[in-house]
N, C-alpha and C positions, 0 to 999 in steps of 0.2 A: 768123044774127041781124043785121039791118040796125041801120047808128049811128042814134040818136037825131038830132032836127035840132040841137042845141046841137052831138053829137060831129060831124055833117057840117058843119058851120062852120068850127073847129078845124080839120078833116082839110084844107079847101078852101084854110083862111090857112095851115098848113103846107105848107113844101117838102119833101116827103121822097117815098122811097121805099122799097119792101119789101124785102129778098135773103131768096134761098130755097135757099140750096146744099142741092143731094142728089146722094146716093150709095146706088142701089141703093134706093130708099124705095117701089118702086111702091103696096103697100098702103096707103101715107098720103097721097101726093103729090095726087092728086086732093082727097082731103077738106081736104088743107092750102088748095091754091090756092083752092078755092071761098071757104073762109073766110077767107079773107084777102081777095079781089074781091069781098067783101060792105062792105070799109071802103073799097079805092082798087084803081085800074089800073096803080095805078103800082108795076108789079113785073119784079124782074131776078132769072129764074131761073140758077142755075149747074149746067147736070150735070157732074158732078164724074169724065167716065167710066165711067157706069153698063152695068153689061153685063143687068141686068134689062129689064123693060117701061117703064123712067121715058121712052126716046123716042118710045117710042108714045102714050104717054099727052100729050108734049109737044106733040105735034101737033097735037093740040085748042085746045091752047092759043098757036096761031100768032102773034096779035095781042099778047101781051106778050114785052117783050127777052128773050131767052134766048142763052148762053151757053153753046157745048160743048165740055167737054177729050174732044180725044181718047185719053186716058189718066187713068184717078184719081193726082191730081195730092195728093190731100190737104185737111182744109177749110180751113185757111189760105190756103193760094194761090188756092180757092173764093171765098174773103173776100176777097182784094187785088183778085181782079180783078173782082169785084164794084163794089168802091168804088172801081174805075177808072173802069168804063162809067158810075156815080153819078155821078161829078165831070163826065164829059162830057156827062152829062146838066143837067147844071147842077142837081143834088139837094144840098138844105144838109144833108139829113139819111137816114142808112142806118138802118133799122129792119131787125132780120137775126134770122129767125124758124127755127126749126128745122123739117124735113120729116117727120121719126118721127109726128107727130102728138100730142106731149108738150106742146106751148106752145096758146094758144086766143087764136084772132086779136081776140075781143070786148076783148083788154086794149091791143089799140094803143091807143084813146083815152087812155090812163091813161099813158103814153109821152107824148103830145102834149102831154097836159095839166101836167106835170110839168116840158116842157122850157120852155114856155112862164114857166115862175118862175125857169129858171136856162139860157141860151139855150147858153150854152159848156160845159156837163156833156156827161158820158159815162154813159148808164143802163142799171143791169145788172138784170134781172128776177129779184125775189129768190123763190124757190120754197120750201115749207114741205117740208124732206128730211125730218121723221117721219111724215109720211101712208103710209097704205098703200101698196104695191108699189114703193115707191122701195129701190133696191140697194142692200145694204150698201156697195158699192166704191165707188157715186157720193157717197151720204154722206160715207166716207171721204176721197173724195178732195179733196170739195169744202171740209173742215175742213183738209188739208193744203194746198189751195191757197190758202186764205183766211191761216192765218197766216206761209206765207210772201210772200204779196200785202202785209200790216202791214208784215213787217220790210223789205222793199224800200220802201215809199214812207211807213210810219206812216198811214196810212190802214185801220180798222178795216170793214171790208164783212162781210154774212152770208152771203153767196153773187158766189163770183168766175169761176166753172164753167159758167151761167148761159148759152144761145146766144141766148135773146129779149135784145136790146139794142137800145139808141138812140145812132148814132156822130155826132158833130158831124165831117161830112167834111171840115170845111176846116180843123180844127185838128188833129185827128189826126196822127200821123208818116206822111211820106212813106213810107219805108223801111222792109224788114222782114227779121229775118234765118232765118225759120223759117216754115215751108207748111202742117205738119198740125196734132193738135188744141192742142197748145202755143199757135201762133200766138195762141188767144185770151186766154192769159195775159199774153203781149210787148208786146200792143198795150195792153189797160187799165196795165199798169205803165209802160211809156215813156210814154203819154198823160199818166199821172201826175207825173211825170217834169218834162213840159211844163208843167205846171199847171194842166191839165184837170183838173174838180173829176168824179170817179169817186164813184159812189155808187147805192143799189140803190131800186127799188122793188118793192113785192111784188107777185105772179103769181100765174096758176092754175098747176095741173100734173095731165098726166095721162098715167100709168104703164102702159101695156095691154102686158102681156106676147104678147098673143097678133097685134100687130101691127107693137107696136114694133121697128125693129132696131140696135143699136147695131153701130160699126164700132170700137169703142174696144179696142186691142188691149194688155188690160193689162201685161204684160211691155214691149215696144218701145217704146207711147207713155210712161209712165210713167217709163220711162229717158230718152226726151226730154225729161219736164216736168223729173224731175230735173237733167240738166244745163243746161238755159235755170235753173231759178232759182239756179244756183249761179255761173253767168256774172252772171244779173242782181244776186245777193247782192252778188259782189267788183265790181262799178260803181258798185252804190249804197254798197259801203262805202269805196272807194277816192277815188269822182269825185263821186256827186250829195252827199253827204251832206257832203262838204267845200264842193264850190260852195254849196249852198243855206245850208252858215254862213256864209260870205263873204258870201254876197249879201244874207245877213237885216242882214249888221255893218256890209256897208256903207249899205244902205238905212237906218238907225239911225242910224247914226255908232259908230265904233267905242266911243267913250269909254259914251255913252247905252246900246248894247249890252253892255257889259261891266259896267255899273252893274245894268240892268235884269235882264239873261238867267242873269248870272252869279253875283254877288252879292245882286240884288235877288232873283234867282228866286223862284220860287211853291214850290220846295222845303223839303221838312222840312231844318235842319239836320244828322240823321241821315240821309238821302238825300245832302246835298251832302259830308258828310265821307267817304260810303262813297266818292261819287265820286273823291274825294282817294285813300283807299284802295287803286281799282281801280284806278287811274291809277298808282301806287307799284308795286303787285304785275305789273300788266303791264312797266312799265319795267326795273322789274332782273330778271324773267324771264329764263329761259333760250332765250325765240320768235323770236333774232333773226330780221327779215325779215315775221315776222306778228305783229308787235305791234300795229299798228294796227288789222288785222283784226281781233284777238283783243278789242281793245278797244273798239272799234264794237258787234262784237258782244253782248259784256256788257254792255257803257252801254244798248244796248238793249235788248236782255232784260229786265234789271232791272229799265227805267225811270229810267235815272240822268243826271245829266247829264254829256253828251259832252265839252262845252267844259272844264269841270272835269275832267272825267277826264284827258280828252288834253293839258291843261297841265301835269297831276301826271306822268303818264308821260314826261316831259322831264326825268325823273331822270338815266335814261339820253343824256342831250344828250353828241353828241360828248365834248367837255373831261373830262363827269364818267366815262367810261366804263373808262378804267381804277381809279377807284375801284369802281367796282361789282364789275371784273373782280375784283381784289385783295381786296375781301371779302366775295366768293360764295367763291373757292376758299380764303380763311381761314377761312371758317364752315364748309365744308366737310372741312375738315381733322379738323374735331371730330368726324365723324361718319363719315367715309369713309377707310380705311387702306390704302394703296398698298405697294407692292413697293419704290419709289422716290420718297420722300417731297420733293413739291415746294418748294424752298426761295424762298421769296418776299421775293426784291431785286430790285437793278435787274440781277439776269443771266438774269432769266428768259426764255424764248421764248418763242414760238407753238405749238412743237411740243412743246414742258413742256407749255404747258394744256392741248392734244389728248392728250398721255400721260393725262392726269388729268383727261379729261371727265367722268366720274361723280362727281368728288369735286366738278366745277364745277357741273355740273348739280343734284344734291342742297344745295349750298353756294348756289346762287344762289334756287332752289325757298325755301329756310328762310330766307334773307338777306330775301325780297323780301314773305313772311311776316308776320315779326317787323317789319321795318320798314311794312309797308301798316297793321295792326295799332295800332303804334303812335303814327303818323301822322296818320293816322284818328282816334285816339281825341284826340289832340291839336288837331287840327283840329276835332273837335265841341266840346271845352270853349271853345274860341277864340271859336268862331261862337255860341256858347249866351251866351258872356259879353259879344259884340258886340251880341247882340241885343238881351241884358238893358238895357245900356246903351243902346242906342237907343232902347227905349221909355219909359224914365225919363227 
């Protein structure tokens, strides 16, 4: 299907071009390329070390850049060095289409036309996964991927699995630390990261079991996706998620920020007291070491706010910590009965409380309880009463 003249206009003022990584695709590769050299010439195949027909077939197509591993290297590493020869080519922009013959090259326009409203995005093609012959696993996976894509960067997409995409190459990360099909999750989350504004549009899709071939090997890769997002988890909870509140407070002023973000927030009062709450129950926990995780965590999940939480969790600040110590394992006494009952003065040790972990453990669990609980609820009357007062 030839573009329309309006779409050949578009195509001619854009700088871009096409990637085509394959692996093994010979039954598509041919129907891919034709439809794609119905929109532009401007294409960079990647064989990915194909032990099929995909280099014979490449032959024909002499006159477009092509690119060969002598080994299957993975499509990530497919992808990097893709958007190498793109930069050398002096392409603003990587459009990266799949070779299965799943994607349908009539939607670049709708890529172009899209980027054109927002020149610095990253566009992912969002597919309809309830139509016929789509796989349960891709389904699946593409829901598992999408909400942990949210909890890394707070960005909510419908499809993050997606291989039709539009990369803005000159903003993208340089760097990458993963080659196969992960890579395409590393890259939209660090983009993210950047402040590249990530976001989908919809696509066709088309499922032919009898031609399609997937290389996704669910055991191996799946154990790679898992641990890329559980690296990317603890960055985004440790480093982006602290930088980008610094950076919001200081871009604000701190005082302005802590009036607007914290106090003024667009929160329910019941939302900012639980945060008070979570922030108590995380501090005198027993996590030493994963508090913060623990806390991020939840503040996220729930929808809570961070700043409030992680201020309340400064129960535990140095100075107060041997209060907490002394009564977790005095609340614990109540509950927990030892061989050698801990006697709480100043001759206690280190290796007394190790004696009577469980009584600290249980002691600190119920301490951290009763005080979030109460706290909480104290903190909402507070905030209920400040407001009252403010609107009168």
């Amino acid at each position: 299907m030839k573009p329309t003249l309006p779409q050949q206009d578009l195509i001619n003022s854009t700088h871009f071009c096409v990637l085509v990584p394959t692996y093994n695709n010979h039954k598509t590769l041919r129907k891919v390329l034709d439809s794609v050299l119905d929109f532009t010439p401007n294409i960079i195949i990647i064989n990915d070390g194909s032990t099929d027909e995909t280099s014979t077939i490449l032959k024909d197509y002499s006159y477009l850049t092509q690119i060969h591993h002598a080994k299957n290297s993975g499509k990530g590493m497919a992808l990097r060095n893709g958007f190498k020869k793109a930069i050398e080519l002096n392409f603003e922009y990587a459009i990266t289409i799949d070779s299965d013959g799943q994607h349908f090259a009539t939607d670049i326009p709708n890529f172009l036309v899209e980027i054109q409203k927002q020149p610095d995005s990253l566009l992912i093609g969002s597919r309809n996964m309830t139509q016929e012959n789509v796989p349960k696993k891709s389904s699946f996976g593409n829901k598992f991927s999408n909400f942990w894509f949210w909890f890394e960067t707070g960005i909510k997409l419908d499809d993050t699995q997606s291989g039709f995409r539009l990369y803005p190459l000159r903003l993208i990360p340089k760097k990458y630390y993963t080659n196969k099909f992960e890579f395409e999750i590393e890259v939209i989350v660090r983009s993210a990261w950047k402040g590249i504004l990530v976001k989908n549009i919809p696509i066709q899709i088309l499922y032919d079991p009898t031609e399609r071939v997937s290389h996704f090997r669910p055991f191996k890769d799946f154990t790679r996706i898992s641990i890329l997002n559980t690296v990317l988890v603890l960055n985004a909870l440790l480093y982006i998620k602290p930088r980008d509140f610094v950076r919001k407070a200081k871009k604000k002023g701190f005082k302005r920020f802590f009036l607007e973000d914290i106090l003024e927030s667009s929160d329910s009062n019941f939302k900012k007291a639980a945060a008070i709450a979570l922030g108590i129950f995380i501090g005198i926990s027993p996590f030493w070491g994963f508090q913060t995780v623990l806390l991020l965590f939840f503040a996220t999940l729930f929808k809570l706010n961070k700043v409030i939480a992680y201020l309340s969790s400064n129960v535990s600040f140095p100075p107060f910590i041997p209060f907490v110590i002394y009564g977790s394992l005095k609340m614990g006494s109540y509950f927990v009965s030892t061989d050698t009952p801990l006697v709480l003065d100043s001759s206690v040790t280190f290796d007394d409380i190790q004696k009577n972990a469980t009584q600290y453990i249980v002691g600190s669990l119920i301490l951290a309880s009763v005080l979030a609980l109460s706290v909480g609820l104290i903190s909402y009357l507070l905030l209920t009463a400040f407001s009252s007062k403010k609107n009168k």
